[in-house]
Structures are given as C-alpha cells and as structure tokens.
N, C-alpha and C positions, 0 to 999 in steps of 0.2 A: 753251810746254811742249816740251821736247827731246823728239825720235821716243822715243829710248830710255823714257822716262818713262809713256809711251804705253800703250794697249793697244788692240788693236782690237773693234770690236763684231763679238759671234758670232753668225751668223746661227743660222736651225734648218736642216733637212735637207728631203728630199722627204716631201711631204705621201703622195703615192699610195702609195707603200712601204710608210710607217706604216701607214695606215690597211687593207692587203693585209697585211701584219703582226698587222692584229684580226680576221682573216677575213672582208674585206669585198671583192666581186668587181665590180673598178671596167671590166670591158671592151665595157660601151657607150659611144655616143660621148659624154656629158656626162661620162664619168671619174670624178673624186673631186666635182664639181660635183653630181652626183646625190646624195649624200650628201646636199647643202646642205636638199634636200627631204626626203632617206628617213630620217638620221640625223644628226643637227645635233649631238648631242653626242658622236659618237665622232669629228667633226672638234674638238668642244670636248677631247674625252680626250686626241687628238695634240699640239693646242696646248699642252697643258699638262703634255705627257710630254715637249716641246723645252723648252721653259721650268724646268722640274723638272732639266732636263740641262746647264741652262749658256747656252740659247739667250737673248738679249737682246733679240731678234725675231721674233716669228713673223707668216709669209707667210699672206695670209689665201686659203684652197679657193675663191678666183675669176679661178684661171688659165684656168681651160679652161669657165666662166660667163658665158655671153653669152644677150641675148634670143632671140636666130634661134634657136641649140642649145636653150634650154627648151620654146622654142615646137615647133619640131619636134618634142619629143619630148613634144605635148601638153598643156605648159602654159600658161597665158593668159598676154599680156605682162603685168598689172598684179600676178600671181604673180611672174613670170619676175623682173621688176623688183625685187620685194620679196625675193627670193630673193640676189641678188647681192647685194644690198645688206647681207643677214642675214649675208654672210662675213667684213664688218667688224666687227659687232656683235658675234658669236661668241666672235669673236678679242680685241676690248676688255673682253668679260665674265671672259675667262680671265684675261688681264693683270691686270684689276682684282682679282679673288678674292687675289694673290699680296698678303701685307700685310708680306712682309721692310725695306720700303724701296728695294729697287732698281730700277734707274730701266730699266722694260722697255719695248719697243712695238710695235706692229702696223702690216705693211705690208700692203698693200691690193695681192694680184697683179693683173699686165697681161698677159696673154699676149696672144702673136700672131695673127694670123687666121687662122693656119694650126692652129692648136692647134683653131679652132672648126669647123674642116674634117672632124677626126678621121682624116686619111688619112697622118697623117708629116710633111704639107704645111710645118707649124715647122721641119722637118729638113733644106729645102731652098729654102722663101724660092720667090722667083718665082710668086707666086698666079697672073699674068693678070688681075690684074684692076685697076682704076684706081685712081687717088691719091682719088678722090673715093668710091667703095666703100671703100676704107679706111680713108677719113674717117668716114665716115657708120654703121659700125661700130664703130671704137673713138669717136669721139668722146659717144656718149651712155655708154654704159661707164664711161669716165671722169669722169664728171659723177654715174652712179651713186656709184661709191666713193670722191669726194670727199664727196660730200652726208653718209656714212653717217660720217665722221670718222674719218679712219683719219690715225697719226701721218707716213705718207709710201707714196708709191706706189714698187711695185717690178716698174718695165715691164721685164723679163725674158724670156730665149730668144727676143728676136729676130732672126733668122735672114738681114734683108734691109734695104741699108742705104734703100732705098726706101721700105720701111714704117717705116723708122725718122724718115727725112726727115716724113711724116706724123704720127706720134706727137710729136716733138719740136714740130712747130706749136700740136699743141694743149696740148700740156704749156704750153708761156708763153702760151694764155691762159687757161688754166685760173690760172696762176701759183699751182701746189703744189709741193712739195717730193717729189724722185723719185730713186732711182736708176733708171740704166739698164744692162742688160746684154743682149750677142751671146749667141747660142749660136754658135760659133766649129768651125774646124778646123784647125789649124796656126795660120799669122798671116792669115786670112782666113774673113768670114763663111761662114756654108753656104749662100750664093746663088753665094757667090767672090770677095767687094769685098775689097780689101784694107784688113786694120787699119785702119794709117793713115789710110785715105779714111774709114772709117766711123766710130768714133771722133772725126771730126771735125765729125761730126753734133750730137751731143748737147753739144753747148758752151754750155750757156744758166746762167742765174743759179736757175733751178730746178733742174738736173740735182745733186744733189750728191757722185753719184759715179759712174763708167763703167766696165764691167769687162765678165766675164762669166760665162757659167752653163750648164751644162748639158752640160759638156764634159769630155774626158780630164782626170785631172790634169796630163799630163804640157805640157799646151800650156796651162795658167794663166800661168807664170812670164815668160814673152816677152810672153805677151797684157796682163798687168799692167805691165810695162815701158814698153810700148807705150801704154797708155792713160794712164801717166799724162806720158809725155815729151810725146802730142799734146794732152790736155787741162788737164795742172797742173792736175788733181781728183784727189782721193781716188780707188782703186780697190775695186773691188768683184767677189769670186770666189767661188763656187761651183759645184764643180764636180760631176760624176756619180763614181760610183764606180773607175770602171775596168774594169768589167766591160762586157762585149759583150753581147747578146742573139740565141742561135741560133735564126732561125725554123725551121729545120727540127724541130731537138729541144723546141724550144720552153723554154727555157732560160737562165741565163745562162752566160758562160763569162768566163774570159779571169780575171789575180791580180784582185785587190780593192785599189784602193789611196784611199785617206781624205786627208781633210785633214793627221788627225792621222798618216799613216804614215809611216815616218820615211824619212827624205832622207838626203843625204850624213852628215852627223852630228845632227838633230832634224828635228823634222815638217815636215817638206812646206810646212803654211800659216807655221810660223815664217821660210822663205826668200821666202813671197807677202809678208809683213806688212813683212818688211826692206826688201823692194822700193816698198813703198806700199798694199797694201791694208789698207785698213781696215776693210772690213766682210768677212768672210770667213765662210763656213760649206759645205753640202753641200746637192746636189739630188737628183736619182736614184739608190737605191738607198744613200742616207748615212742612216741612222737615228738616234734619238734616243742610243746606248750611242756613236756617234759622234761625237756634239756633246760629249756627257761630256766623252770623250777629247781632242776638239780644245779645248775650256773648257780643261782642266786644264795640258793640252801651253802654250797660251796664256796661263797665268792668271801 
C-alpha cells in the first residue's frame, strides 16, 4: 500500500484533562487511577467521548496505577490488583458497546516509575534506584494488564533510557505487542540520553512503534525523524498542548498549540504523518473537541 494511500491511527488525548473537564479533582497521588475505584464510569464516559471524536484508540486510566500507590493509599493488594486490571475491562466494555463496524482498540497504559512517585519524578528520569527495583515494579504490572486482554500495551512518558533498557526486557518476555514512547526535550530524553542512543533501545519484534509523548509540539517533527531513521518502525506522537503550567499563579499559560493546528500550510500532525508517524494523537491538555479536529484534518 503506497504511504499516500495510507492513513494513520488516531490516538485519544489526555485522560486527566478530560476527566477535570467533568469536575473531577484528581490532585492526590493516585491521579485519574483513583477514579478507577471512586468512578469507573466517568473514566467509561472519557473513553467514549475519544471514541465518539474520531479516536481509534483509547489509552486505558492505568498510567499512574500501580500496587505500592493503592496500597499506600489503603487499599489491599488483591483490590489494588483487581483495580488495575478493571482499566482494561473498562475500556473493552466501551469499545465493544460501539456497533458501527469499525475496527477500534484499547491500549493498556505503562507509565513510568516516576509517575508512581507522584513528585514530577516522570519529568526527569534518574530514580536512584536499581535495574532490579524497576524490574520488580513494573514487571508484575505488566503481567496485570496483559492477563486483563488489552489489544497492545502503550509504555509511554518514559523519561529514562535506563528504565527503558528494563522495560524493553520484559516486554520480549512477556512477547506482546507495545508501542513505546520518551517523554523528550528537544532531540534528547528528560534524564538527557540522546535520541539516538535511546531509540535504539526499544528495537525488538514486540515494539511496533517508537515515538513520543508528552511533549511540546514543536519537538515532535525531528524526534519522529529520528525514530524512525534509528528504528525503521512506525512512529508514534503525542504530544501535550503547548501550554506551560505557572506554579505560582497556578495556571496554564503559554499559545495552545494541537495536533490538529496548523503549520506552515496544514496541521502540524499532517507534516508528523509525512514523516512516518503513524499513530498520532494528544496527551496533556488535548481533549476530545481535539481529536475531532485532528480525525477530520486527517480523515
């Protein structure tokens, strides 16, 4: 099939947004994970307002879902476990309800170890702590949300080619189907590995596309480039909005700029997807009236 012929799959946007969007106050440390316990169907309402908008994919509220984090916050692990595990289900139950015929699916989030930290820690990688702690973390993790059947995992926003080195082991033996993405900043991780170097991690027969997330739009275009001349995979991007976040004012600031906003002469994602991404959508602060937008810019 010639690229032109093509089109790529549209991811959904950020889950926490949306869901702050319904008036729900996610600023304990479990996040939108809390939900998974307090409100299972206004995570089922998101999935199904991305879906409704164009999205092909939706990322399943078990980014920032781990045992330690439930536990801590009092729940028993054989809860904690069946909790994580309910973000696949969720998400399958939504997909399913849809009776159009098109061919939609559910990724099963991976976040970082930093994301279970709740301190930023995703935002700059360098835990301190061993290959074998962050084995011993994610590795049951991942074993929850393959059990729960979910159509591919999407280890996203990490931050460290270290922990990456880790996940990618256990990803070939798990032997499922995964993309993976940095959160990035310029042409290098936010621990500081270059591109290049890291990118050259995830090269496995599981991985089936490497990109990344959680970032400016304006540093997609080079980081797709780059991933796919080190990997000859598909690429995969979603980015954050554009906007900043002022702690002092407590705020965003800074334009707004989308997938769908337009670039030199069309959207933004239409010069990612020329490039090679394939799977394209939004993270932080891209909302569902976004994915519309990027659907239709794409369609």
């Amino acid at each position: 099939m010639s690229r032109e012929s093509e089109r790529p799959i549209i991811l959904d946007g950020g889950l926490s947004n949306a869901l702050e969007d319904r008036g729900h106050d996610l600023s304990d440390a479990l996040w939108s994970a809390r939900l998974l316990k307090d409100a299972p169907d206004e995570i089922a309402a998101v999935h199904h307002a991305y879906y409704d908008a164009g999205a092909m994919v939706a990322t399943t509220a078990s980014y920032q879902a781990s045992v330690v984090g439930f536990e801590r916050a009092g729940v028993p692990r054989a809860e904690a476990e069946r909790l994580i595990a309910s973000s696949v289900r969720i998400a399958r139950d939504v997909r399913d309800s849809f009776t159009d015929g098109r061919r939609r699916l559910v990724a099963a989030s991976v976040g970082p170890y930093g994301a279970m930290l709740a301190d930023g820690s995703e935002y700059r990688g360098r835990y301190g702590v061993s290959a074998a702690t962050l084995r011993d973390f994610h590795g049951p993790r991942l074993e929850l949300l393959v059990s729960a059947e979910p159509d591919l995992l999407a280890v996203e926003t990490i931050p460290d080619a270290d922990e990456a080195e880790v996940l990618v082991g256990l990803l070939a033996e798990l032997d499922f189907p995964a993309w993976f993405s940095y959160s990035i900043s310029g042409a290098y991780t936010r621990a500081g590995q270059p591109l290049t170097d890291a990118f050259a991690i995830p090269v496995i027969d599981q991985v089936i596309a490497v990109g990344i997330n959680c970032c400016t739009p304006d540093d997609v275009q080079a980081a797709v480039e780059t991933a796919i001349a080190v990997t000859g995979k598909p690429a995969v991007a979603y980015p954050n909005s554009g906007e900043s976040w002022d702690a002092t004012a407590r705020h965003w600031i800074g334009p707004r700029i989308t997938p769908a906003s337009a670039g030199a002469a069309a959207p933004l994602a239409s010069d990612w997807f020329s490039a090679g991404a394939a799977y394209i959508g939004g993270c932080c602060r891209v909302g569902p009236d976004d994915i519309r937008a990027l659907a239709k810019a794409l369609s």
